[in-house]
C-alpha positions in Angstrom: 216.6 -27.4 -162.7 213.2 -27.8 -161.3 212.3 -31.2 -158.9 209.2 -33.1 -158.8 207.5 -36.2 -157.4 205.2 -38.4 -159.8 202.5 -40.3 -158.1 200.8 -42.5 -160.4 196.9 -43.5 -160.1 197.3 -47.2 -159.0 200.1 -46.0 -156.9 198.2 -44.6 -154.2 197.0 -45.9 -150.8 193.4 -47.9 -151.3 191.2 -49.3 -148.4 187.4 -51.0 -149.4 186.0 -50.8 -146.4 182.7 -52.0 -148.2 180.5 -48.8 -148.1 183.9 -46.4 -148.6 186.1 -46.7 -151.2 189.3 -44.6 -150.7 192.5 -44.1 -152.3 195.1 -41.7 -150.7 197.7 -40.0 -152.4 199.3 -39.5 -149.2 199.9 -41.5 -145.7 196.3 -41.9 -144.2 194.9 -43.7 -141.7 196.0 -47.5 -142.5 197.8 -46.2 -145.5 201.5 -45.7 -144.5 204.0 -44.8 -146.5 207.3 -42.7 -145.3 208.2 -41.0 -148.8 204.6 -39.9 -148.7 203.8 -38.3 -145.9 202.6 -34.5 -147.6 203.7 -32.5 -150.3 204.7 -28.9 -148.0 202.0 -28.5 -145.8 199.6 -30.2 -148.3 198.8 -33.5 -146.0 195.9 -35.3 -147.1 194.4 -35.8 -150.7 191.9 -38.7 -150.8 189.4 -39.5 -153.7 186.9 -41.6 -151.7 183.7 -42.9 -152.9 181.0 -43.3 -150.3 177.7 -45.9 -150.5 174.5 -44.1 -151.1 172.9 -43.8 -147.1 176.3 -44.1 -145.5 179.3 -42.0 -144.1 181.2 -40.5 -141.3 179.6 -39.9 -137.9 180.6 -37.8 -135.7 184.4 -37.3 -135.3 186.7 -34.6 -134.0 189.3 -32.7 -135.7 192.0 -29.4 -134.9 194.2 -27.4 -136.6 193.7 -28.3 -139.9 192.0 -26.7 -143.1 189.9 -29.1 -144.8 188.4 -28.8 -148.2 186.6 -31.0 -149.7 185.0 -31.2 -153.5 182.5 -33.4 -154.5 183.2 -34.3 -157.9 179.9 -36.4 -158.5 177.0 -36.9 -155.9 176.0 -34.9 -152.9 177.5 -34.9 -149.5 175.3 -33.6 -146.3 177.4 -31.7 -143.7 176.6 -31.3 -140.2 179.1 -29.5 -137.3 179.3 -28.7 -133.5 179.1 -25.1 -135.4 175.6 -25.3 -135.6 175.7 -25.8 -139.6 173.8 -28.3 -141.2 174.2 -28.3 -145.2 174.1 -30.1 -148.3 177.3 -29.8 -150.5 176.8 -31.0 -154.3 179.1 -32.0 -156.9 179.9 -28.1 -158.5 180.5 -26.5 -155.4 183.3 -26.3 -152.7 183.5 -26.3 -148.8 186.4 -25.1 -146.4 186.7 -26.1 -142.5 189.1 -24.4 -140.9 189.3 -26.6 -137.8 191.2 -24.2 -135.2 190.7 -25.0 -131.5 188.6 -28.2 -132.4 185.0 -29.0 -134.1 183.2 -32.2 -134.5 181.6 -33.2 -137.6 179.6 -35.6 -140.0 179.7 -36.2 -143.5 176.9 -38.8 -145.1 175.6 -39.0 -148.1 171.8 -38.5 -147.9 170.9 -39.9 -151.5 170.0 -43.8 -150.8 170.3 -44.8 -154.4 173.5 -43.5 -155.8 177.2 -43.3 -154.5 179.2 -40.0 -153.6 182.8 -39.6 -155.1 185.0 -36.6 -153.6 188.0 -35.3 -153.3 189.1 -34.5 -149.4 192.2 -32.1 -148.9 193.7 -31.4 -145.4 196.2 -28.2 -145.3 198.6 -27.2 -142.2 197.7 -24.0 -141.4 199.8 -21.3 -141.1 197.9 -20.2 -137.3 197.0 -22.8 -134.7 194.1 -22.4 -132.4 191.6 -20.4 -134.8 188.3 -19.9 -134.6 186.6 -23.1 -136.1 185.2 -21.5 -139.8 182.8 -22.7 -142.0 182.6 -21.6 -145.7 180.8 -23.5 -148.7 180.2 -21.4 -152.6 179.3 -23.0 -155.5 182.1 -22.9 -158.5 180.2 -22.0 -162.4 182.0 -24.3 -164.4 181.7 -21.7 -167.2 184.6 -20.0 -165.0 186.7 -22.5 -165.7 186.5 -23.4 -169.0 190.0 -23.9 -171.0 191.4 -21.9 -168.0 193.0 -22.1 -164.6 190.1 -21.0 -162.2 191.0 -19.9 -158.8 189.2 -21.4 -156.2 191.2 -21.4 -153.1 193.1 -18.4 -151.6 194.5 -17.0 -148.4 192.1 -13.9 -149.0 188.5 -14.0 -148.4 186.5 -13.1 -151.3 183.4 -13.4 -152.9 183.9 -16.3 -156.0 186.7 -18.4 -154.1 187.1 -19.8 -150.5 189.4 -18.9 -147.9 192.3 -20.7 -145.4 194.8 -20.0 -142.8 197.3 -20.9 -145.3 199.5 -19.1 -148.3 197.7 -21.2 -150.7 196.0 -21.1 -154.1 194.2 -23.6 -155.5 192.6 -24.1 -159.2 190.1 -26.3 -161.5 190.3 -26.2 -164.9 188.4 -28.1 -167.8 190.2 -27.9 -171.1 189.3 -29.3 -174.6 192.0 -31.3 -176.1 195.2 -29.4 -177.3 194.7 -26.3 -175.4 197.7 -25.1 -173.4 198.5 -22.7 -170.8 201.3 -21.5 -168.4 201.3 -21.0 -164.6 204.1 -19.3 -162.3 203.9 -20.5 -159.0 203.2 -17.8 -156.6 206.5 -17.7 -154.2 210.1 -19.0 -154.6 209.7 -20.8 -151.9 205.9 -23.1 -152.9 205.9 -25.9 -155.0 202.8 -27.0 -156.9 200.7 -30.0 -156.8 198.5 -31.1 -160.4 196.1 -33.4 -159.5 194.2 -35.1 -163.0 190.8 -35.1 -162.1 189.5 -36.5 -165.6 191.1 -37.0 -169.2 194.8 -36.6 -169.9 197.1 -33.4 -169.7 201.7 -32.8 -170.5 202.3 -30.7 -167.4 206.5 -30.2 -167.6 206.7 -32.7 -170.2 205.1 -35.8 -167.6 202.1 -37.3 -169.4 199.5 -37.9 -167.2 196.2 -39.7 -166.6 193.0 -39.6 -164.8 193.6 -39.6 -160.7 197.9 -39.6 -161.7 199.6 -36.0 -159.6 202.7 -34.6 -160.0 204.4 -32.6 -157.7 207.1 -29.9 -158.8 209.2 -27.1 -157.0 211.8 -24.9 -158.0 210.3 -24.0 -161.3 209.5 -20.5 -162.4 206.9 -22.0 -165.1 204.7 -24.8 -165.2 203.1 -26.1 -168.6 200.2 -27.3 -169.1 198.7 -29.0 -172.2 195.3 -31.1 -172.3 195.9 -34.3 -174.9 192.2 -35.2 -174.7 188.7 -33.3 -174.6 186.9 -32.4 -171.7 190.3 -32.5 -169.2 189.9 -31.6 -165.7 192.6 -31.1 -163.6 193.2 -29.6 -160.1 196.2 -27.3 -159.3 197.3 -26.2 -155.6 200.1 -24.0 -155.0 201.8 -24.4 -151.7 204.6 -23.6 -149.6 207.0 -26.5 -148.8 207.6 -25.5 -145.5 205.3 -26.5 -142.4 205.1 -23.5 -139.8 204.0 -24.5 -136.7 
């Protein structure tokens, strides 16, 4: 029989810190909470919204993959890398933060907010070689399908991390349904509603609700209302350090 952990919407942590609004789905920052710490080595996933003008200076970070999706908005990047970029709502970016980098994230548009997801992975190798990567996602690609946009293989139409991990967007119109095997025995996968409504294992969810599950061979997934978004990651449950 598989297992699984529902965390609904209103559930989550949420700070207003006035120009950032953030709600974590896991422990973060003043957000504590000892049942949810991470889902296997997936750590942090926080849906903030950021004030046009405003954001993160700059501000360390190690051993960690971090990927982060703007979902509406643009976010400007800048690194102790030497990059200085623009990511947009569409497209995807992957730190892999190794030995140690320092960073910024601000919005540059002065007149509208930023929403985003921000996902932090254990990797599977400590002390890297800090890595920047950043593609843009065709949302053709994912249209009433699982795209993959996250792997542990580098490629040309997907980023890549120090971690056995997949991860996948998909837009659905109502009523369409689809399977997914996780990839190991030993991973469990995270759903994530990004927009609209979707079954997944019989759990009826909503926008921002995720549902974790493990020790399934088969995960179903039905949208209930048009234009559905959801985000998938495929994980192993245990951390290696």
């Amino acid at each position: 029989m598989s297992n699984y952990i529902l965390h609904r919407a209103d559930s989550r942590g949420h700070a207003n810190h006035g120009w950032l609004n953030a709600w974590h789905s896991f422990s973060f920052s003043g957000y504590y909470n000892p049942e949810r710490m991470h889902f296997g080595v997936l750590r942090v996933l926080n849906d903030d919204t950021i004030d046009p003008g405003m954001g993160f200076g700059m501000h360390p970070h190690d051993n960690m993959e971090i990927i982060t999706i703007p979902l509406k908005g643009s976010l400007q990047h800048k690194d102790s890398m030497g990059n200085g970029t623009i990511i947009s709502a569409g497209e995807i970016q992957v730190m892999s933060a190794g030995l140690g980098i320092l960073h910024s994230e601000m919005n540059p548009d002065h007149e509208n907010p930023v929403n985003l997801l921000q996902i932090w992975v254990f990797p599977d190798k400590q002390d890297v070689q800090p890595r920047y990567q950043q593609i843009k996602l065709e949302q053709a690609d994912r249209k009433n399908k699982l795209k993959e946009i996250l792997s542990p293989v580098p490629q040309d139409n997907a980023v890549w991390i120090h971690q056995q991990a997949w991860f996948y967007l998909g837009n659905f119109d109502a009523s369409k349904k689809i399977l997914y095997p996780p990839k190991k025995n030993d991973h469990g996968v995270y759903v994530f509603i990004i927009s609209g409504s979707f079954e997944v294992n019989g759990h009826v969810l909503k926008t921002r609700d995720g549902l974790g599950i493990w020790n399934t061979e088969e995960i179903v997934i039905q949208s209930l209302q048009p234009e559905s978004e959801i985000l998938l990651m495929d994980v192993p449950l245990t951390i290696n350090k």
